[in-house]
C-alpha positions, 0 to 999 in steps of 0.5 A: 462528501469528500470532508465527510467522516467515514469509518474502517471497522471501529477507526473513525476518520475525519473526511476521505481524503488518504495520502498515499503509501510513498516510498522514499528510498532513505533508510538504513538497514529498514530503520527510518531516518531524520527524512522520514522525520520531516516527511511524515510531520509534513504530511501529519498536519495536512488535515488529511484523514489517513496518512499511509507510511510507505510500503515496508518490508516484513523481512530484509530480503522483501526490501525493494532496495536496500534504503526501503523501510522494513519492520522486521527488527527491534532497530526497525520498531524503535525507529518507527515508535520515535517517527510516528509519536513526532508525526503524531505530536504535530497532526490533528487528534483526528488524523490516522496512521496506517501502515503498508506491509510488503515484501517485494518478492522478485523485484526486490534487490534493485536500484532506487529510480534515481539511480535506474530500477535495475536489479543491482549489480555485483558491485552494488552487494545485490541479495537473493530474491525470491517468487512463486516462480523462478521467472525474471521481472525482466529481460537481464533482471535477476532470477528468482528463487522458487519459494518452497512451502517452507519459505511460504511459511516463514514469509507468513510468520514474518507478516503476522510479526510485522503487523502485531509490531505495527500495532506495538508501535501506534499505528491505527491501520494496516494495509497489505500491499498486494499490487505493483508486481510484488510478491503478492501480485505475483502469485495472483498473476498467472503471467508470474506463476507458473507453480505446478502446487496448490499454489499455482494454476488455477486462479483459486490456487493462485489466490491461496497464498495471500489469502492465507497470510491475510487471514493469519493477520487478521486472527493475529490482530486485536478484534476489529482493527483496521486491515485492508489491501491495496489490491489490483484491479487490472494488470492491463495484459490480455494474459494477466489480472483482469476486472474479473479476477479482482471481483473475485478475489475481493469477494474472498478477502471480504469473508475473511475479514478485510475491512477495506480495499484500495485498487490500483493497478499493473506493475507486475510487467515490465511495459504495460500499456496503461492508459495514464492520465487523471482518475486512470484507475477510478472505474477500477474502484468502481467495480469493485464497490458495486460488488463488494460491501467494504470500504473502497480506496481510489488512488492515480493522478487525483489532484482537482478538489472537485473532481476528487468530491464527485468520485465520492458524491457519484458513488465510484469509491469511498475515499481517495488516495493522493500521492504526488500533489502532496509532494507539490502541495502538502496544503492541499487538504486545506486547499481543497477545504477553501475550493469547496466551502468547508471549514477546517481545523489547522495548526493555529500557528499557521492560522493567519495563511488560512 
């Protein structure tokens, strides 16, 4: 099961295995650079049937830090043009690119994990971060800017040419970050919106804002391109996101057009109690497909072949996404290939390891 095809709206993919969205903190000003290069054409001939490209900001201020990968300039395109025809040029013909679009909201301005987390600090040249609410990530972060209707509106517009720039550049898909405490995630979270608009307040309010800029995507695209959202299935806060908001909001993505949903989950408080260890998250993917008619997307600590099959086999998601045992294992599509008896194609210059 996990090797057999499966489609996201007319995007045929060769078996259900994704390599998760990573961030890799080496860009210039959103432009990839020669480590995006050897990255995604690590990752391209994985025999995996979707790669995803990091989340990547649809303006300069959504960055993350300041080496995230955006695509809100000409600079931006032509990098990602040049990266993704190299990563194409060595993948199997039946390997698909997607895209994550973000914008990191109030926990942007920040300092890679390498070098802390923290908002950066006056000497590291920090920029004005902004939210649904002018709440801190965290005791001694930055305060965020409120974000007025105007802002809302250029934030939709950025998003809307993110996404026709993606398709521009070859992408097959486009997901919508809409998880680990960014700016998304905070306004669906009561815990980090406290508007006193039609923004705010109820979860209906709460969940206007994205929606709206999912659906001015969705009319943007050429019809039936691959769109989805990494959403969230839980903030594991007795104040925030639980199972039954996300039940709902997925409801609502499904009527306007989302093809596909991948489910992950906290991010938006500074210490979450989650409960971290293999398939964290699997029963989260769960509820959601028993709900909901999409394509559903697991991800969180899946390493063992087996086990990764019987989340398909058992009907607890359609695919599964896998971050770090590709960064230990960028075989690993070929590995699980050889443990489960399932042949596949490789690059015939590495024909003899197989």
């Amino acid at each position: 099961m996990l090797f057999s095809p499966i489609k996201i709206a007319d995007l045929k993919l060769s078996n259900r295995i994704a390599v998760a969205p990573m961030c890799q903190y080496s860009a210039v000003d959103g432009v990839m650079t020669d480590w995006h290069t050897q990255h995604l054409m690590q990752l391209g001939y994985s025999a995996a049937g979707l790669v995803m490209v990091e989340a990547t900001a649809v303006e300069r201020v959504g960055r993350i830090t300041h080496h995230c990968t955006g695509l809100y300039n000409d600079f931006c395109e032509i990098s990602f043009k040049k990266t993704l025809e190299q990563a194409k040029f060595v993948s199997p013909k039946s390997t698909a690119f997607g895209i994550q679009l973000a914008h990191a909201g109030r926990k942007a301005s920040t300092q890679r994990p390498w070098e802390g987390r923290k908002s950066l600090t006056e000497n590291q040249n920090p920029w004005r971060t902004v939210a649904p609410s002018s709440i801190a990530f965290e005791d001694g972060w930055h305060i965020p800017e409120y974000l007025a209707k105007e802002d809302l509106e250029r934030i939709k517009k950025n998003f809307v040419e993110s996404a026709l720039r993606a398709v521009k550049v070859g992408f097959d898909l486009i997901e919508i970050h809409g998880t680990h405490g960014y700016l998304f995630h905070q306004f669906l979270s009561s815990i980090s919106n406290h508007r006193a608009d039609e923004y705010g307040g109820s979860l209906e309010n709460r969940m206007r804002f994205p929606l709206e800029v999912f659906n001015s995507i969705r009319e943007a695209l050429p019809i039936n391109f691959p769109l989805g959202m990494r959403i969230t299935g839980t903030e594991w806060d007795k104040d925030g996101i639980d199972e039954s908001e996300a039940i709902i909001f997925s409801k609502e993505l499904e009527k306007i057009g989302c093809d596909y949903l991948c489910v992950s989950s906290g991010g938006n408080t500074p210490n979450p109690q989650i409960p971290i260890g293999p398939h964290y998250q699997v029963h989260l993917a769960k509820i959601i497909k028993q709900n909901t008619s999409m394509v559903i997307r697991t991800v969180g600590m899946i390493t063992d072949p087996i086990k990764a099959n019987e989340i398909i086999i058992n009907e607890e998601a359609d695919m599964v996404a896998i971050a770090r045992a590709f960064l230990t294992n960028p075989r690993w599509v070929w590995d699980a290939a050889k443990t489960l008896n399932i042949n596949i194609d490789v690059p015939p210059q590495y024909a003899r390891r197989f």
